[in-house]
PDB file of N, CA, C and O in Angstrom:
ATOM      1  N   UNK A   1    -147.925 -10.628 242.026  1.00  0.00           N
ATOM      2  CA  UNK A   1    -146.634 -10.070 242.342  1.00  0.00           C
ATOM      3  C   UNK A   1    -145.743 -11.212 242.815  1.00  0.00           C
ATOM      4  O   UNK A   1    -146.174 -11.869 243.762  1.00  0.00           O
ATOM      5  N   UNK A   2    -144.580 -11.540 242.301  1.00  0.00           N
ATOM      6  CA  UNK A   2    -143.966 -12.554 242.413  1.00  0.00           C
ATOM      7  C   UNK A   2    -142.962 -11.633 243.342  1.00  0.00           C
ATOM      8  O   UNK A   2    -142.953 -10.419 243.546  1.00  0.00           O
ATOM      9  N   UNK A   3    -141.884 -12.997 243.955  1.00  0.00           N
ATOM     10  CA  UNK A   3    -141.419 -13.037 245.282  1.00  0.00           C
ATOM     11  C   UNK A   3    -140.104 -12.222 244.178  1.00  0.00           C
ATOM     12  O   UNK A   3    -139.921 -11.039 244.467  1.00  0.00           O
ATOM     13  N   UNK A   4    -139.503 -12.602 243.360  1.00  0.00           N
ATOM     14  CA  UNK A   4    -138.349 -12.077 242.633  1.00  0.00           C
ATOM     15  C   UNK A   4    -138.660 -10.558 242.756  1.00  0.00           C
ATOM     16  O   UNK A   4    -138.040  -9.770 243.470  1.00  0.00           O
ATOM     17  N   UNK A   5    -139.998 -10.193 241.734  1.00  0.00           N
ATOM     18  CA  UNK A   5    -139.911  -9.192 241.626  1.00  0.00           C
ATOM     19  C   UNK A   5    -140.109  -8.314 243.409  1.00  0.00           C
ATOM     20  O   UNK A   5    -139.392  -7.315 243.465  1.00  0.00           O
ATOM     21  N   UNK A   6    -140.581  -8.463 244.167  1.00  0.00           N
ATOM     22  CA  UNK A   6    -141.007  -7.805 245.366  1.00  0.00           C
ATOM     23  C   UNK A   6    -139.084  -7.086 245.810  1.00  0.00           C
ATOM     24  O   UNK A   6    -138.666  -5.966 246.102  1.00  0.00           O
ATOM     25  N   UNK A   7    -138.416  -8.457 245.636  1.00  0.00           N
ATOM     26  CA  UNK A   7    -136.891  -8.272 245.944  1.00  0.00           C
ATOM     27  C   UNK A   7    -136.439  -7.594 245.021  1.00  0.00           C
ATOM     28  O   UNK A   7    -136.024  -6.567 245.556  1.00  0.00           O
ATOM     29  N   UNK A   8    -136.231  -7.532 243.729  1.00  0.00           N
ATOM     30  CA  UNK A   8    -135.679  -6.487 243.051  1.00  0.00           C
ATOM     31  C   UNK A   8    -136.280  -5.067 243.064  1.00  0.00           C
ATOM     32  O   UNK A   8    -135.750  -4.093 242.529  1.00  0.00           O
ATOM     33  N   UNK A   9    -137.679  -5.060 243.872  1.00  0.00           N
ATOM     34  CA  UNK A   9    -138.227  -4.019 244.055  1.00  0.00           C
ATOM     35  C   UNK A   9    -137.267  -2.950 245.445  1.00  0.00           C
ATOM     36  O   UNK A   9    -136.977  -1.754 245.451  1.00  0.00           O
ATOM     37  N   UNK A  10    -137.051  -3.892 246.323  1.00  0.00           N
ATOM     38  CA  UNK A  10    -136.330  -3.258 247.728  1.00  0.00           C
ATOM     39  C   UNK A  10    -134.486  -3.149 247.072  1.00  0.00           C
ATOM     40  O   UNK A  10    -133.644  -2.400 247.568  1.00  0.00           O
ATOM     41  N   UNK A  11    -134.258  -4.016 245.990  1.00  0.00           N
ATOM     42  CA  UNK A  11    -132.822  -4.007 245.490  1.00  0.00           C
ATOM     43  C   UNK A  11    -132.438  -2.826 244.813  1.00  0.00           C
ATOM     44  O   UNK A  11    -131.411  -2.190 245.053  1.00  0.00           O
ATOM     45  N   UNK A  12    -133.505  -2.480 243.742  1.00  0.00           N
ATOM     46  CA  UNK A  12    -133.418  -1.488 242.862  1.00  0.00           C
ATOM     47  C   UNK A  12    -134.551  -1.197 242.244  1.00  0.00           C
ATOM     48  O   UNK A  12    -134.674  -1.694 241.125  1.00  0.00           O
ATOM     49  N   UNK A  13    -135.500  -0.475 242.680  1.00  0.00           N
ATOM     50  CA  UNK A  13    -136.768  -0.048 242.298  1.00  0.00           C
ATOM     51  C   UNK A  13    -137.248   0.025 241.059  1.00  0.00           C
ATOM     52  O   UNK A  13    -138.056  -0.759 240.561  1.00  0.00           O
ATOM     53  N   UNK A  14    -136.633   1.204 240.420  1.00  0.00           N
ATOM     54  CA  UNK A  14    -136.656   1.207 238.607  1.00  0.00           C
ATOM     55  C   UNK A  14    -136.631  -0.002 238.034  1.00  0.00           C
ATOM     56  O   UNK A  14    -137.585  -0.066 237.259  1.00  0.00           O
ATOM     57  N   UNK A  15    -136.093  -0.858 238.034  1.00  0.00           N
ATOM     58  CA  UNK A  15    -135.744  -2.232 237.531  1.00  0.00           C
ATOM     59  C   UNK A  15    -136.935  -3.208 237.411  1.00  0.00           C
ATOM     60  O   UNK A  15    -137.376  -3.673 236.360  1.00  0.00           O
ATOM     61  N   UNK A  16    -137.351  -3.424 238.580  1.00  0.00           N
ATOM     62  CA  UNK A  16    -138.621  -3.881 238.840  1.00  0.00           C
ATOM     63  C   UNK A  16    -139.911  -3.777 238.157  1.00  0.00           C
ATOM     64  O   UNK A  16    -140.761  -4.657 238.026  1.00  0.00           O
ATOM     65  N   UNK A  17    -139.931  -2.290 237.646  1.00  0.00           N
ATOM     66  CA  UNK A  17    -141.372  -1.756 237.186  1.00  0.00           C
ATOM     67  C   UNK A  17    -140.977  -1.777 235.494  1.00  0.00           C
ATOM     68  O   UNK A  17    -141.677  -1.181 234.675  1.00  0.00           O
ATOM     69  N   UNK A  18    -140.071  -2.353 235.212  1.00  0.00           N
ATOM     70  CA  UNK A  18    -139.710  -1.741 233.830  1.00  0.00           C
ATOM     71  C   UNK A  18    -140.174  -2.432 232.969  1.00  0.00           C
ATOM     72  O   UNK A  18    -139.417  -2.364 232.000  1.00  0.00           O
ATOM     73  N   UNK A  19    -141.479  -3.436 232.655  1.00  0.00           N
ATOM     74  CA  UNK A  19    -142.564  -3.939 232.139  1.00  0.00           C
ATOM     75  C   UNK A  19    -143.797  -3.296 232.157  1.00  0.00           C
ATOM     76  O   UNK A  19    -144.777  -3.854 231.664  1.00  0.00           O
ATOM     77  N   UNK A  20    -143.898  -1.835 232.828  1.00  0.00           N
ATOM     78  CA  UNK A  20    -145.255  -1.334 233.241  1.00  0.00           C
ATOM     79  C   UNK A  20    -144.887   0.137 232.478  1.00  0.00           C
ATOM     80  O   UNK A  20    -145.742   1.022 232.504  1.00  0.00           O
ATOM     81  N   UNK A  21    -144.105   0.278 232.068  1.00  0.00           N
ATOM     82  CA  UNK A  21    -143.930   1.792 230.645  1.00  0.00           C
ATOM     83  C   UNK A  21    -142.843   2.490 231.143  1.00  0.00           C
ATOM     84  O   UNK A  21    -142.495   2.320 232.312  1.00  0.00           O
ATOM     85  N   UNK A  22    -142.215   3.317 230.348  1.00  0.00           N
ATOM     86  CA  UNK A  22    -141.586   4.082 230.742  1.00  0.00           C
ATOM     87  C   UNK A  22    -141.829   5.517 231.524  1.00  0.00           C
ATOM     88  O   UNK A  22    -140.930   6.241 231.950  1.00  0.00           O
ATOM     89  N   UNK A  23    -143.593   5.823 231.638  1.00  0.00           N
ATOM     90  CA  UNK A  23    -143.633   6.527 233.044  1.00  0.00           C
ATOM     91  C   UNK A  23    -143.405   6.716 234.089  1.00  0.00           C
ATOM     92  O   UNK A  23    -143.064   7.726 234.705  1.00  0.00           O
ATOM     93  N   UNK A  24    -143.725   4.965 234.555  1.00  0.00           N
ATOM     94  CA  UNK A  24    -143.626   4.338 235.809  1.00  0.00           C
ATOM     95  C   UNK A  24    -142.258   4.395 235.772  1.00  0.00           C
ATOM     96  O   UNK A  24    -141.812   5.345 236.416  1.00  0.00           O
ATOM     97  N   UNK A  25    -141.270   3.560 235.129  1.00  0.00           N
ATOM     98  CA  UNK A  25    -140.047   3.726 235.194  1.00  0.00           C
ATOM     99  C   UNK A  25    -139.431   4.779 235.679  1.00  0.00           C
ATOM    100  O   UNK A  25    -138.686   4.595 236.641  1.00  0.00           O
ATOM    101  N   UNK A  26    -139.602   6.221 235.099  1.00  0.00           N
ATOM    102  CA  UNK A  26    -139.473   7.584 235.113  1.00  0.00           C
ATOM    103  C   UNK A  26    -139.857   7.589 236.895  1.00  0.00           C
ATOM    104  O   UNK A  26    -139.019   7.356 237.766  1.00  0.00           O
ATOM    105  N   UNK A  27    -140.749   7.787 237.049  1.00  0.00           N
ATOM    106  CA  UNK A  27    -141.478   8.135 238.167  1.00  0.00           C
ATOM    107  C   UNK A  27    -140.414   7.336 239.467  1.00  0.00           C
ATOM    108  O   UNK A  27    -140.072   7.894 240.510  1.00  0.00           O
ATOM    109  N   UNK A  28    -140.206   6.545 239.235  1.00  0.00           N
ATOM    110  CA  UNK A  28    -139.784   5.527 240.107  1.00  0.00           C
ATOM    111  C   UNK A  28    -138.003   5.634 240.281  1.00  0.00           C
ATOM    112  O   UNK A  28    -137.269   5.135 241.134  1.00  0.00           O
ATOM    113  N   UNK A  29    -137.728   6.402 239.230  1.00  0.00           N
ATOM    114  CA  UNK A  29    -136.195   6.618 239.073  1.00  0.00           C
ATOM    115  C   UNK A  29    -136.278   7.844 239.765  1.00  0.00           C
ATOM    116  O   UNK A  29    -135.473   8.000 240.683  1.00  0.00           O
ATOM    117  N   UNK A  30    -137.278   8.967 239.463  1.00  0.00           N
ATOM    118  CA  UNK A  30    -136.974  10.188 240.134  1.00  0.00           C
ATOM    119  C   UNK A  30    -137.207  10.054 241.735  1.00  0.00           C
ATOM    120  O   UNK A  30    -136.570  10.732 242.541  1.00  0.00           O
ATOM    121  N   UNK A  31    -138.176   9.117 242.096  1.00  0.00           N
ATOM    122  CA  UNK A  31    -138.212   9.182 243.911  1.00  0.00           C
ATOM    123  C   UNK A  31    -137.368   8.057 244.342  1.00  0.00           C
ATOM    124  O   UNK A  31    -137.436   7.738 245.529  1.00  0.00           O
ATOM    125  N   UNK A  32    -136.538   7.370 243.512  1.00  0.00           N
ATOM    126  CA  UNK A  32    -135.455   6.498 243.893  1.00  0.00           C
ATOM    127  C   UNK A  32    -134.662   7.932 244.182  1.00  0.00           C
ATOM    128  O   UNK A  32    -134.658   8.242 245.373  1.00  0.00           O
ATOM    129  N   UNK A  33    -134.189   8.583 243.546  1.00  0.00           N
ATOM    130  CA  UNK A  33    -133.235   9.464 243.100  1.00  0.00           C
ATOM    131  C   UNK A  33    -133.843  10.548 244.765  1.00  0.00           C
ATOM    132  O   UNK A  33    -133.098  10.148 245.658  1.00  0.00           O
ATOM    133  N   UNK A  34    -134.216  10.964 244.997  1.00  0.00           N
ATOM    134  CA  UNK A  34    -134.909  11.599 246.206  1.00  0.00           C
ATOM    135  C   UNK A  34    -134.923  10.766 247.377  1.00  0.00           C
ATOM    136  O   UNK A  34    -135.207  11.317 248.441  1.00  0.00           O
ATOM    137  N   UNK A  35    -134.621   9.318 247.371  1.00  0.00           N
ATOM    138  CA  UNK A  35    -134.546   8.621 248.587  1.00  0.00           C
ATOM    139  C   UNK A  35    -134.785   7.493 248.596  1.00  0.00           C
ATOM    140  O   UNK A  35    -135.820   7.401 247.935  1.00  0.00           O
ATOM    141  N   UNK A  36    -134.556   6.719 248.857  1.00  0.00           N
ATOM    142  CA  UNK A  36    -134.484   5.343 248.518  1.00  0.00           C
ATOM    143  C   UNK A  36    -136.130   4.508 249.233  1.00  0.00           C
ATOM    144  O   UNK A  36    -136.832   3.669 248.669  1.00  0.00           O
ATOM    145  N   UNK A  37    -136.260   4.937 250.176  1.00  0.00           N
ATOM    146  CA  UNK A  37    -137.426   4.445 250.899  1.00  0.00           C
ATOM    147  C   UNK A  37    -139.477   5.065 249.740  1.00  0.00           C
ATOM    148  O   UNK A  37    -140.565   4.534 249.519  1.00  0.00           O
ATOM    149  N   UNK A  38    -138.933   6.116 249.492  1.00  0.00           N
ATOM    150  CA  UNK A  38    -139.930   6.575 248.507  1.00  0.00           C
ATOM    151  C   UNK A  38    -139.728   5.460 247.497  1.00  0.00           C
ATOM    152  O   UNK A  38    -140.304   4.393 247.713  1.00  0.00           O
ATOM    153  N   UNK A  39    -139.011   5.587 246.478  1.00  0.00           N
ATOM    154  CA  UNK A  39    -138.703   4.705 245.271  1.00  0.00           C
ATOM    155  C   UNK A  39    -139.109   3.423 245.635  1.00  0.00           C
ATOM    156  O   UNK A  39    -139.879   2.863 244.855  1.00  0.00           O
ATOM    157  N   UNK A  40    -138.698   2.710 246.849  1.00  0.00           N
ATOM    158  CA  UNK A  40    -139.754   1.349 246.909  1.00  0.00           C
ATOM    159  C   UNK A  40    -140.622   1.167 247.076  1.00  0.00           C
ATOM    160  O   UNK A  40    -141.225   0.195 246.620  1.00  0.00           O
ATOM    161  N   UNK A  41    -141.129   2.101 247.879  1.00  0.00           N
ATOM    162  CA  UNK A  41    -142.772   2.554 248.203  1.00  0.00           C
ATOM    163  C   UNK A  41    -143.251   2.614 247.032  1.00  0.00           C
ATOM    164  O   UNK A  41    -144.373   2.107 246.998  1.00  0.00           O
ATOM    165  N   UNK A  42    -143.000   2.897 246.330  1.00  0.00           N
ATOM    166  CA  UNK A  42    -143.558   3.444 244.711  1.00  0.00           C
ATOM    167  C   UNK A  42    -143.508   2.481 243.710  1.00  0.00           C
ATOM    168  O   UNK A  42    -144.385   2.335 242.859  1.00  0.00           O
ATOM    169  N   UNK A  43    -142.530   1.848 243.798  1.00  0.00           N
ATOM    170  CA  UNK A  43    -142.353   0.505 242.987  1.00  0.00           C
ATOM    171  C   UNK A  43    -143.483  -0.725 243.455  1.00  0.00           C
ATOM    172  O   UNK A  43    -144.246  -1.407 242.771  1.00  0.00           O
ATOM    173  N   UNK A  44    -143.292  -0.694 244.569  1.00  0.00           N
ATOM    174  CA  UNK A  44    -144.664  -1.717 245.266  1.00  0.00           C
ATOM    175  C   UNK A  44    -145.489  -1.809 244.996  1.00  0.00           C
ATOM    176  O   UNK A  44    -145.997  -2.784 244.443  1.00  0.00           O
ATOM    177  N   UNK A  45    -146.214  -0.265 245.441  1.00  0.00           N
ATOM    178  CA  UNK A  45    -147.824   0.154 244.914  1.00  0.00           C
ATOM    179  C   UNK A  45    -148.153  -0.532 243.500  1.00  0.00           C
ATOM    180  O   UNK A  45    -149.005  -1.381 243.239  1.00  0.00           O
ATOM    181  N   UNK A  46    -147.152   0.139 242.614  1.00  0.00           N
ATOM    182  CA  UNK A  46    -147.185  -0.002 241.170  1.00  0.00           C
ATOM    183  C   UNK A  46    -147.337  -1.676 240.730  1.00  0.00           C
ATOM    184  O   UNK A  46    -148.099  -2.047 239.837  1.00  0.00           O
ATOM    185  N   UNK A  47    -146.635  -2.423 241.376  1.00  0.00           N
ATOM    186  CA  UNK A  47    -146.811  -3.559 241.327  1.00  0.00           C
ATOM    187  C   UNK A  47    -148.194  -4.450 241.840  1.00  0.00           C
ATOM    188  O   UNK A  47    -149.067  -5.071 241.234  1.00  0.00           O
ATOM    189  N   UNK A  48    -147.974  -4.234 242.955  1.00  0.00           N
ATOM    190  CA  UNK A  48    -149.346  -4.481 243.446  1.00  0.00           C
ATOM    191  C   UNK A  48    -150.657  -3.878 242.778  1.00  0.00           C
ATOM    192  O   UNK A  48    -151.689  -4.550 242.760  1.00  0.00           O
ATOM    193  N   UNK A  49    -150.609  -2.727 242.283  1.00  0.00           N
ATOM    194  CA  UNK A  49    -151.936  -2.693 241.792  1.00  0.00           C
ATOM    195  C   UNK A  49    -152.052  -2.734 239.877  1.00  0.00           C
ATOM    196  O   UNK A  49    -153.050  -2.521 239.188  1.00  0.00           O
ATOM    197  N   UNK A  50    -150.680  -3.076 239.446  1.00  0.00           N
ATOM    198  CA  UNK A  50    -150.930  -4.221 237.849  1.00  0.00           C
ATOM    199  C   UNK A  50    -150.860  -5.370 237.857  1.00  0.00           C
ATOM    200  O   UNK A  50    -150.716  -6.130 236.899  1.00  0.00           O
ATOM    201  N   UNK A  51    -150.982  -5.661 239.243  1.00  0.00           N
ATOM    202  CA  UNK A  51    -150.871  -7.635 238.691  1.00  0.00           C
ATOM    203  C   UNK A  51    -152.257  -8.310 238.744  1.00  0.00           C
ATOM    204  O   UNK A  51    -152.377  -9.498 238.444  1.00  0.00           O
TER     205      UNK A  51
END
């Protein structure tokens, strides 16, 4: 997990994951969309556990 991506993860969540499918993407837009603190939480995980 690189330092860029960790920051575009807290910048804009969706963005971040958008090398890992358009599920994740999905997933990550809808709990962005529900709150901002979920959506990074979610983007993280996701990151952290494909690299």
């Amino acid at each position: 997990m690189s330092c860029l991506r960790v920051i575009l993860a807290i910048v804009f969540p969706p963005l971040s994951v958008i090398d890992y499918g358009c599920g994740s993407v999905f997933i990550v837009f809808l709990l962005t969309l529900a709150g901002w603190v979920p959506g990074v939480i979610a983007a993280l995980i996701i990151l952290n556990r494909r690299s």
